[in-house]
C-alpha positions in Angstrom: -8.5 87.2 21.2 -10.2 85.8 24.1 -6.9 84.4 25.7 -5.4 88.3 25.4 -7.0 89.7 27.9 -5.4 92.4 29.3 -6.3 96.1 28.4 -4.0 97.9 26.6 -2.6 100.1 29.6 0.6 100.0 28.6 2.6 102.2 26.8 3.4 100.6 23.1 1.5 97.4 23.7 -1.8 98.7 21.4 0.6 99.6 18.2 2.8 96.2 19.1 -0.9 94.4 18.4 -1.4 96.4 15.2 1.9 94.9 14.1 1.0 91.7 15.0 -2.5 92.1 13.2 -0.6 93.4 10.0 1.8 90.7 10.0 -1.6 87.6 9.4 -1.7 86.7 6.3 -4.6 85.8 4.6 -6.8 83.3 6.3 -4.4 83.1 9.3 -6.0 83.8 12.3 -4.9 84.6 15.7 -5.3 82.2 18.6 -3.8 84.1 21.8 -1.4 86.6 22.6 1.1 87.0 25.2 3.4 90.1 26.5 5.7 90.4 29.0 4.9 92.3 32.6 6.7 95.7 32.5 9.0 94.7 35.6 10.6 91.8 33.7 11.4 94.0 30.8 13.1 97.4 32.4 16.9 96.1 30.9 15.8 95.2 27.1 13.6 95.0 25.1 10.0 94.0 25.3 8.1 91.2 23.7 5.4 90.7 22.5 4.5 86.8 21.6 1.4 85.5 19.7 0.1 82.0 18.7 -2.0 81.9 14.8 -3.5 79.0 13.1 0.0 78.7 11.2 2.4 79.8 13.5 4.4 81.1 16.4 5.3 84.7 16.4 7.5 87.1 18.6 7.8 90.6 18.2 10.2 92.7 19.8 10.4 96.5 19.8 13.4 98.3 18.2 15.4 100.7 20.3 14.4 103.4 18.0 11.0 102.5 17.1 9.3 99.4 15.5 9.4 96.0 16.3 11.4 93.4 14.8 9.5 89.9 14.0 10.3 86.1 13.7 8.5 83.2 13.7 8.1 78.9 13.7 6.0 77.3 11.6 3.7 74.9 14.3 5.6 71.8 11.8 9.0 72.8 13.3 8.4 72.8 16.7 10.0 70.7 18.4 9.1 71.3 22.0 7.5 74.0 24.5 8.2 74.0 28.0 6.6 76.9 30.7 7.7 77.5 34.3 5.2 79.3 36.0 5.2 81.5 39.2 2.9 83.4 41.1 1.7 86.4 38.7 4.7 85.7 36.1 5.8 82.5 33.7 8.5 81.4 31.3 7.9 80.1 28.4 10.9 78.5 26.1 9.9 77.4 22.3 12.4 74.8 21.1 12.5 74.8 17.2 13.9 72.5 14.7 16.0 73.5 11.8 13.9 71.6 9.4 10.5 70.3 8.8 9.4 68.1 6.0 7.5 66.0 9.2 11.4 64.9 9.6 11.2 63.8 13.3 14.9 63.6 13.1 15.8 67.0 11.9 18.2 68.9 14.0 17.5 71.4 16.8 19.2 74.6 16.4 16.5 76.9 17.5 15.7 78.2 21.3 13.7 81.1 22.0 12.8 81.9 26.0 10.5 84.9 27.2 10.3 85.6 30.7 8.3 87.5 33.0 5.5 86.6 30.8 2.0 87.6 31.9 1.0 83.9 33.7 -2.8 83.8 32.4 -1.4 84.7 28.8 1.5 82.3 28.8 -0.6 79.6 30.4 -3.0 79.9 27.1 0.2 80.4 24.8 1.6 77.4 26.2 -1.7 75.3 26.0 -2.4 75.7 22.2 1.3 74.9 21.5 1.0 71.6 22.6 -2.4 71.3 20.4 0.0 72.3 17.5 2.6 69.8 18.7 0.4 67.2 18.7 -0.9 67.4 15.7 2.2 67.4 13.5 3.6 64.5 15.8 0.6 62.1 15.0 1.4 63.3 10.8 5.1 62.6 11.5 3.9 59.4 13.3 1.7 58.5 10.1 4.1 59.9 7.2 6.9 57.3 9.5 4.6 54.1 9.3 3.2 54.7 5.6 7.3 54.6 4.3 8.1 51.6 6.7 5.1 49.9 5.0 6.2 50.6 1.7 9.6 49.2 2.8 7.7 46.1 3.9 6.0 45.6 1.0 9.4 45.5 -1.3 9.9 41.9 -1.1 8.9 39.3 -3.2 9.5 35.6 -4.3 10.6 34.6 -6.9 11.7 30.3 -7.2 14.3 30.9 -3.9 15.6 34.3 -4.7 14.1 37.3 -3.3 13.6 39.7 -6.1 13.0 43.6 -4.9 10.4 46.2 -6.3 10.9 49.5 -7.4 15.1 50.7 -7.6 15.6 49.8 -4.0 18.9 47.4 -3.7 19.0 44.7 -1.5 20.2 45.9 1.3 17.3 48.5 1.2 15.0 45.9 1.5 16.8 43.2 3.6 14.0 41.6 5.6 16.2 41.9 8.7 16.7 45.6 8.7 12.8 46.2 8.0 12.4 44.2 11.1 14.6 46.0 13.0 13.5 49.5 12.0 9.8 48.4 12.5 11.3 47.4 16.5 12.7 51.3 16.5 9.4 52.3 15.9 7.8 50.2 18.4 10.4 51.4 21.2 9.4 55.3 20.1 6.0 54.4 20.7 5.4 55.5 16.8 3.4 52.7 16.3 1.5 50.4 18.5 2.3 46.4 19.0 -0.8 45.1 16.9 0.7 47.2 14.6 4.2 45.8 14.9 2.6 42.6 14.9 1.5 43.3 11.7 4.4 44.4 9.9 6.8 41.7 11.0 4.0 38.7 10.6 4.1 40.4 6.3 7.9 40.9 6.6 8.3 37.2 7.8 6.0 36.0 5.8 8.0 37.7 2.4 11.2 35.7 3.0 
């Protein structure tokens, strides 16, 4: 835990990292650790937030012992954001409700920790966007493998376009191929040799 740092000096913070140690399942390992400075947490409850290779985790303690846990899988995040100050930081975790590398899905998740300890959330904050990366380029890949398969439903047959698989018509209607492979372009999902590509085998299907 090389981006957890501090020593445990504070009162509850060494059995809140047991917790979070007994909460890893196997093969999961953890990547950094963040807790709030006691200041920021003298009207509720503390929290304790850690990064895994799986996840995102936040522990808070229970007003009569314990802590209670939650987390977000790294494919559901949807965005991290961290306001730093001079010895404290913010961190907010924006979730979304669904994964299935459904860019789409809808938000309904928002989880904000301040007073963060700055050199902790700084690390927290850096290894989320890793994560966030990395299942945006799958999204970005699972997106152009279906519009391809889309592009490839056409074919000719005397002058009547005759479509593959169970996909109607309007499914495969060269025109709304074209324009979702456009969308994709404008989102920067896929790059203009790309789009080049798909509308020069869309075109040349009709």
């Amino acid at each position: 835990m090389s981006d957890g740092t501090a020593t445990v000096d504070d009162v509850g913070l060494g059995a809140a990292l047991a917790t979070l140690q007994g909460l890893l399942t196997t093969g999961e390992t953890l990547e950094a650790w963040a807790t709030q400075r006691r200041l920021y947490a003298l009207t509720h409850r503390r929290a304790l937030i850690a990064a895994t290779s799986g996840r995102f985790i936040s522990l808070s303690r229970r007003l009569f012992g314990g802590y209670d846990s939650a987390d977000i899988r790294w494919q559901d995040l949807k965005e991290t954001r961290i306001s730093a100050g001079i010895i404290a930081a913010d961190l907010t975790v924006i979730a979304q409700s669904s994964s299935d590398l459904n860019i789409g899905a809808e938000v309904n998740r928002v989880w904000s920790f301040e007073g963060l300890r700055k050199d902790q959330a700084q690390a927290m904050y850096r290894i989320c966007q890793q994560h966030d990366q990395v299942w945006r380029e799958k999204r970005r890949v699972r997106e152009l493998e279906e519009l391809r398969a889309k592009s490839g439903g056409v074919q000719i047959s005397g002058n009547q376009p005759t479509y593959g698989g169970d996909a109607g018509a309007a499914e495969s209607d060269p025109a709304r191929r074209l324009r979702q492979a456009r969308e994709m372009l404008d989102a920067k999902l896929i790059s203009d040799s790309e789009f080049e590509s798909i509308k020069a085998k869309i075109v040349s299907g009709m």
